[in-house]
Legacy VTK file of the C-alpha trace (Angstrom):
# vtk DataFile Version 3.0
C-alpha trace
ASCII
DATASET POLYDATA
POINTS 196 float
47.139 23.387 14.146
47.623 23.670 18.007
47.516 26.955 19.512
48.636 28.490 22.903
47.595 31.307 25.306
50.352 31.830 27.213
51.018 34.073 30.720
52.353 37.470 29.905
54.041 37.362 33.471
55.683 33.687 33.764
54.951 32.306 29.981
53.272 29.461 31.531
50.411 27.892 29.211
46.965 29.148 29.946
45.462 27.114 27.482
46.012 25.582 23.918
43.359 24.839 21.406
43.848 22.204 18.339
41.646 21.844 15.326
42.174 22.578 11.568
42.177 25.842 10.276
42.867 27.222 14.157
42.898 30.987 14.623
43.870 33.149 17.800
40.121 34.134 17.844
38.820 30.014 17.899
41.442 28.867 20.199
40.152 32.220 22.692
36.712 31.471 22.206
37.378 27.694 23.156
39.325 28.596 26.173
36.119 31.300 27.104
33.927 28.509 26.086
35.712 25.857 28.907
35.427 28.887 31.179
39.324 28.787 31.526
40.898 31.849 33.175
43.036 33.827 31.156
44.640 36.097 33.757
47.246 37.677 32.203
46.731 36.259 28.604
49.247 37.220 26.657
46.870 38.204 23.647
49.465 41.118 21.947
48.032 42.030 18.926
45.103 39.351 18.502
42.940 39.119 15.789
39.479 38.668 17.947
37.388 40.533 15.465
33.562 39.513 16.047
34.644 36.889 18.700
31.859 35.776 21.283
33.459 36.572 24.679
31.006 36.501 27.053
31.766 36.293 30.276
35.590 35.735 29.456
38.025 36.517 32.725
40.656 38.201 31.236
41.976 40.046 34.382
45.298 41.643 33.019
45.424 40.598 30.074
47.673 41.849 27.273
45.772 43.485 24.686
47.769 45.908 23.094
46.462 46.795 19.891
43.960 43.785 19.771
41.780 43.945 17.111
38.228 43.329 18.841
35.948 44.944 16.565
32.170 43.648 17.363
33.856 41.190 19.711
31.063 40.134 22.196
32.686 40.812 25.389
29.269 41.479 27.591
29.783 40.102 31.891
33.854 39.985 30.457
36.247 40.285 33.206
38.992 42.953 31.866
39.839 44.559 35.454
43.639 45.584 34.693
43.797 44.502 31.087
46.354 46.270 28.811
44.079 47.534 26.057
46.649 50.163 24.626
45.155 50.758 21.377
43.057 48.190 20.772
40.293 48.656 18.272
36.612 47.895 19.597
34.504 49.534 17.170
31.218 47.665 17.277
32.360 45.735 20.059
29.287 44.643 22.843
30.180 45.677 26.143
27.317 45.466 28.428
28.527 44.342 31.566
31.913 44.135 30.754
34.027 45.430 33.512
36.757 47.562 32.705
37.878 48.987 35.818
41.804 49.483 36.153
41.966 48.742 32.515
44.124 50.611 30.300
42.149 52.406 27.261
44.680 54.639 26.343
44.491 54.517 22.643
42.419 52.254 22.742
39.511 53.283 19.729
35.817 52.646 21.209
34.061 54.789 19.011
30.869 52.731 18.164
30.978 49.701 20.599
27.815 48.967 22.566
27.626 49.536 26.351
24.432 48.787 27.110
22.008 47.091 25.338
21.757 50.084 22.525
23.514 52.527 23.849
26.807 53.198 22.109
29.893 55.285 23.072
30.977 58.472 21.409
33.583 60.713 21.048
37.257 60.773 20.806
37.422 59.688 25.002
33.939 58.133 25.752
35.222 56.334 29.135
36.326 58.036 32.107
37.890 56.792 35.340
38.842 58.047 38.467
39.407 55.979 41.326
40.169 53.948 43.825
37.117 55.947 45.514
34.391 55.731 47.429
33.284 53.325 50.227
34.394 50.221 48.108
37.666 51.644 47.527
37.148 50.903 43.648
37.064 52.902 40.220
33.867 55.406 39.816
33.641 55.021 35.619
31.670 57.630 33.406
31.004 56.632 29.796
30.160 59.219 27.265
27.123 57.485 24.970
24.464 58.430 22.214
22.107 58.017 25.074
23.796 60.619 27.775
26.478 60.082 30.427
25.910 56.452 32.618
27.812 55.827 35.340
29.263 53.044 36.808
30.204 52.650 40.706
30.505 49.261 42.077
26.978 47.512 41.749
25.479 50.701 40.434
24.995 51.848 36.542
22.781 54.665 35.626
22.569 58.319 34.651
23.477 60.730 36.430
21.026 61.831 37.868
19.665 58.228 38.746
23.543 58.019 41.050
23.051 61.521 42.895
19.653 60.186 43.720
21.486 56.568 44.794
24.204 58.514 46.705
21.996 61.152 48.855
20.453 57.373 49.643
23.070 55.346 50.676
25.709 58.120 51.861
24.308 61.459 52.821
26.284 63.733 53.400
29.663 61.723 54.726
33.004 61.988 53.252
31.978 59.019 50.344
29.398 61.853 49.250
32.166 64.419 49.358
33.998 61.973 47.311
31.851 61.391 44.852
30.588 64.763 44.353
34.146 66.453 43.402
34.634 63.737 41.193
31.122 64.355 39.491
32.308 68.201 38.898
35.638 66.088 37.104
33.240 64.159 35.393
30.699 66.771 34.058
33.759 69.107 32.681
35.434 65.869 30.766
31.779 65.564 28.729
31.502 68.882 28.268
34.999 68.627 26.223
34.923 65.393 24.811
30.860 64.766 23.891
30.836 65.732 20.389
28.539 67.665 18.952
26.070 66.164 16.538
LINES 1 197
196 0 1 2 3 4 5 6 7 8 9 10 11 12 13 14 15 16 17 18 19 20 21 22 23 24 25 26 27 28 29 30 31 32 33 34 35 36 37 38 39 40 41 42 43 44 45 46 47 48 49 50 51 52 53 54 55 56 57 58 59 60 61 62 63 64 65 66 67 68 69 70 71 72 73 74 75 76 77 78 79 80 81 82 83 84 85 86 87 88 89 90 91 92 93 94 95 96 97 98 99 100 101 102 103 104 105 106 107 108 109 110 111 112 113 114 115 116 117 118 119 120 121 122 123 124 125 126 127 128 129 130 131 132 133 134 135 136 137 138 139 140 141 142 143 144 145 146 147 148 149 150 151 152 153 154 155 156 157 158 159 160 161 162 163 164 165 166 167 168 169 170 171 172 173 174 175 176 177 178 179 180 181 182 183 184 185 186 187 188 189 190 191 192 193 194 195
């Protein structure tokens, strides 16, 4: 049975997949496996439950209500990718990078961020952003470990990224920045860590 990934933008073919017994989550895995790039997959809905994804590009790709649970998605490219209610309980994630992507909904309970760290709560990933002296999303992530951070090259605690920032920006406006947005930051964890 042949398969196709299609463009959500222009329907063009991003790449097809043929072999018997074909599934939505072999035919991905091929195209992740051939390195193809699946910008703007239209993926609406996929059943990519425990599919090995590493390193996939899927810059804006549709993902609404993708079932991903312990997909391996560590080093995947999701900058921009519709994950409106996806379901990634379980799902790997070191190194994925989700900036610009759409979570809302999305259930992340229980997926992996870092080796064995694992989010929590109801809203375990915060972004604010563009900020900074890259211009790009700062990201906190709410895990059984503490808050990490994520800004540009940088992921840490939080007191590991004040440290980094009184390095590399002083006391410019970056610092400024970053600073209001840490006060942001701290209050959404106070809400949304649960309590044990």
């Amino acid at each position: 049975m042949k398969i196709e990934i299609k463009c959500r933008f222009s329907g063009s073919v991003l790449f097809s997949h043929e072999c018997d017994g074909n599934t939505m989550r072999m035919t991905v895995e091929a195209a992740v496996s051939a390195r193809a790039y699946l910008d703007g997959a239209n993926l609406d809905g996929a059943n990519l439950d425990g599919a090995y994804l590493d390193g996939a590009y899927l810059r804006g790709a549709y993902l609404d209500g993708a079932y991903l649970r312990g997909a391996y998605l560590r080093d995947a490219y999701l900058d921009g990718a519709y994950l409106r209610g996806a379901y990634l309980d379980g799902a790997y994630l070191d190194g994925a990078y989700l900036d610009g992507a759409n979570l809302d909904g999305a259930y992340l309970r229980g997926a992996y961020l870092d080796g064995d760290s694992k989010l929590i709560g109801e809203r375990p990933i915060f972004q604010i952003g563009p900020i900074g002296s890259r211009c790009a999303y700062f990201v906190a992530y709410i895990t059984d470990k503490g808050l990490k951070l994520r800004a540009g090259c940088f992921f840490g605690s939080k007191e590991e990224f004040v440290e980094a920032l009184e390095e590399t920006h002083d006391d410019n406006r970056h610092a400024d920045e970053y600073n209001a947005a840490l006060v942001l930051i701290d209050k959404h964890a106070e809400i949304w860590t649960p309590e044990n």
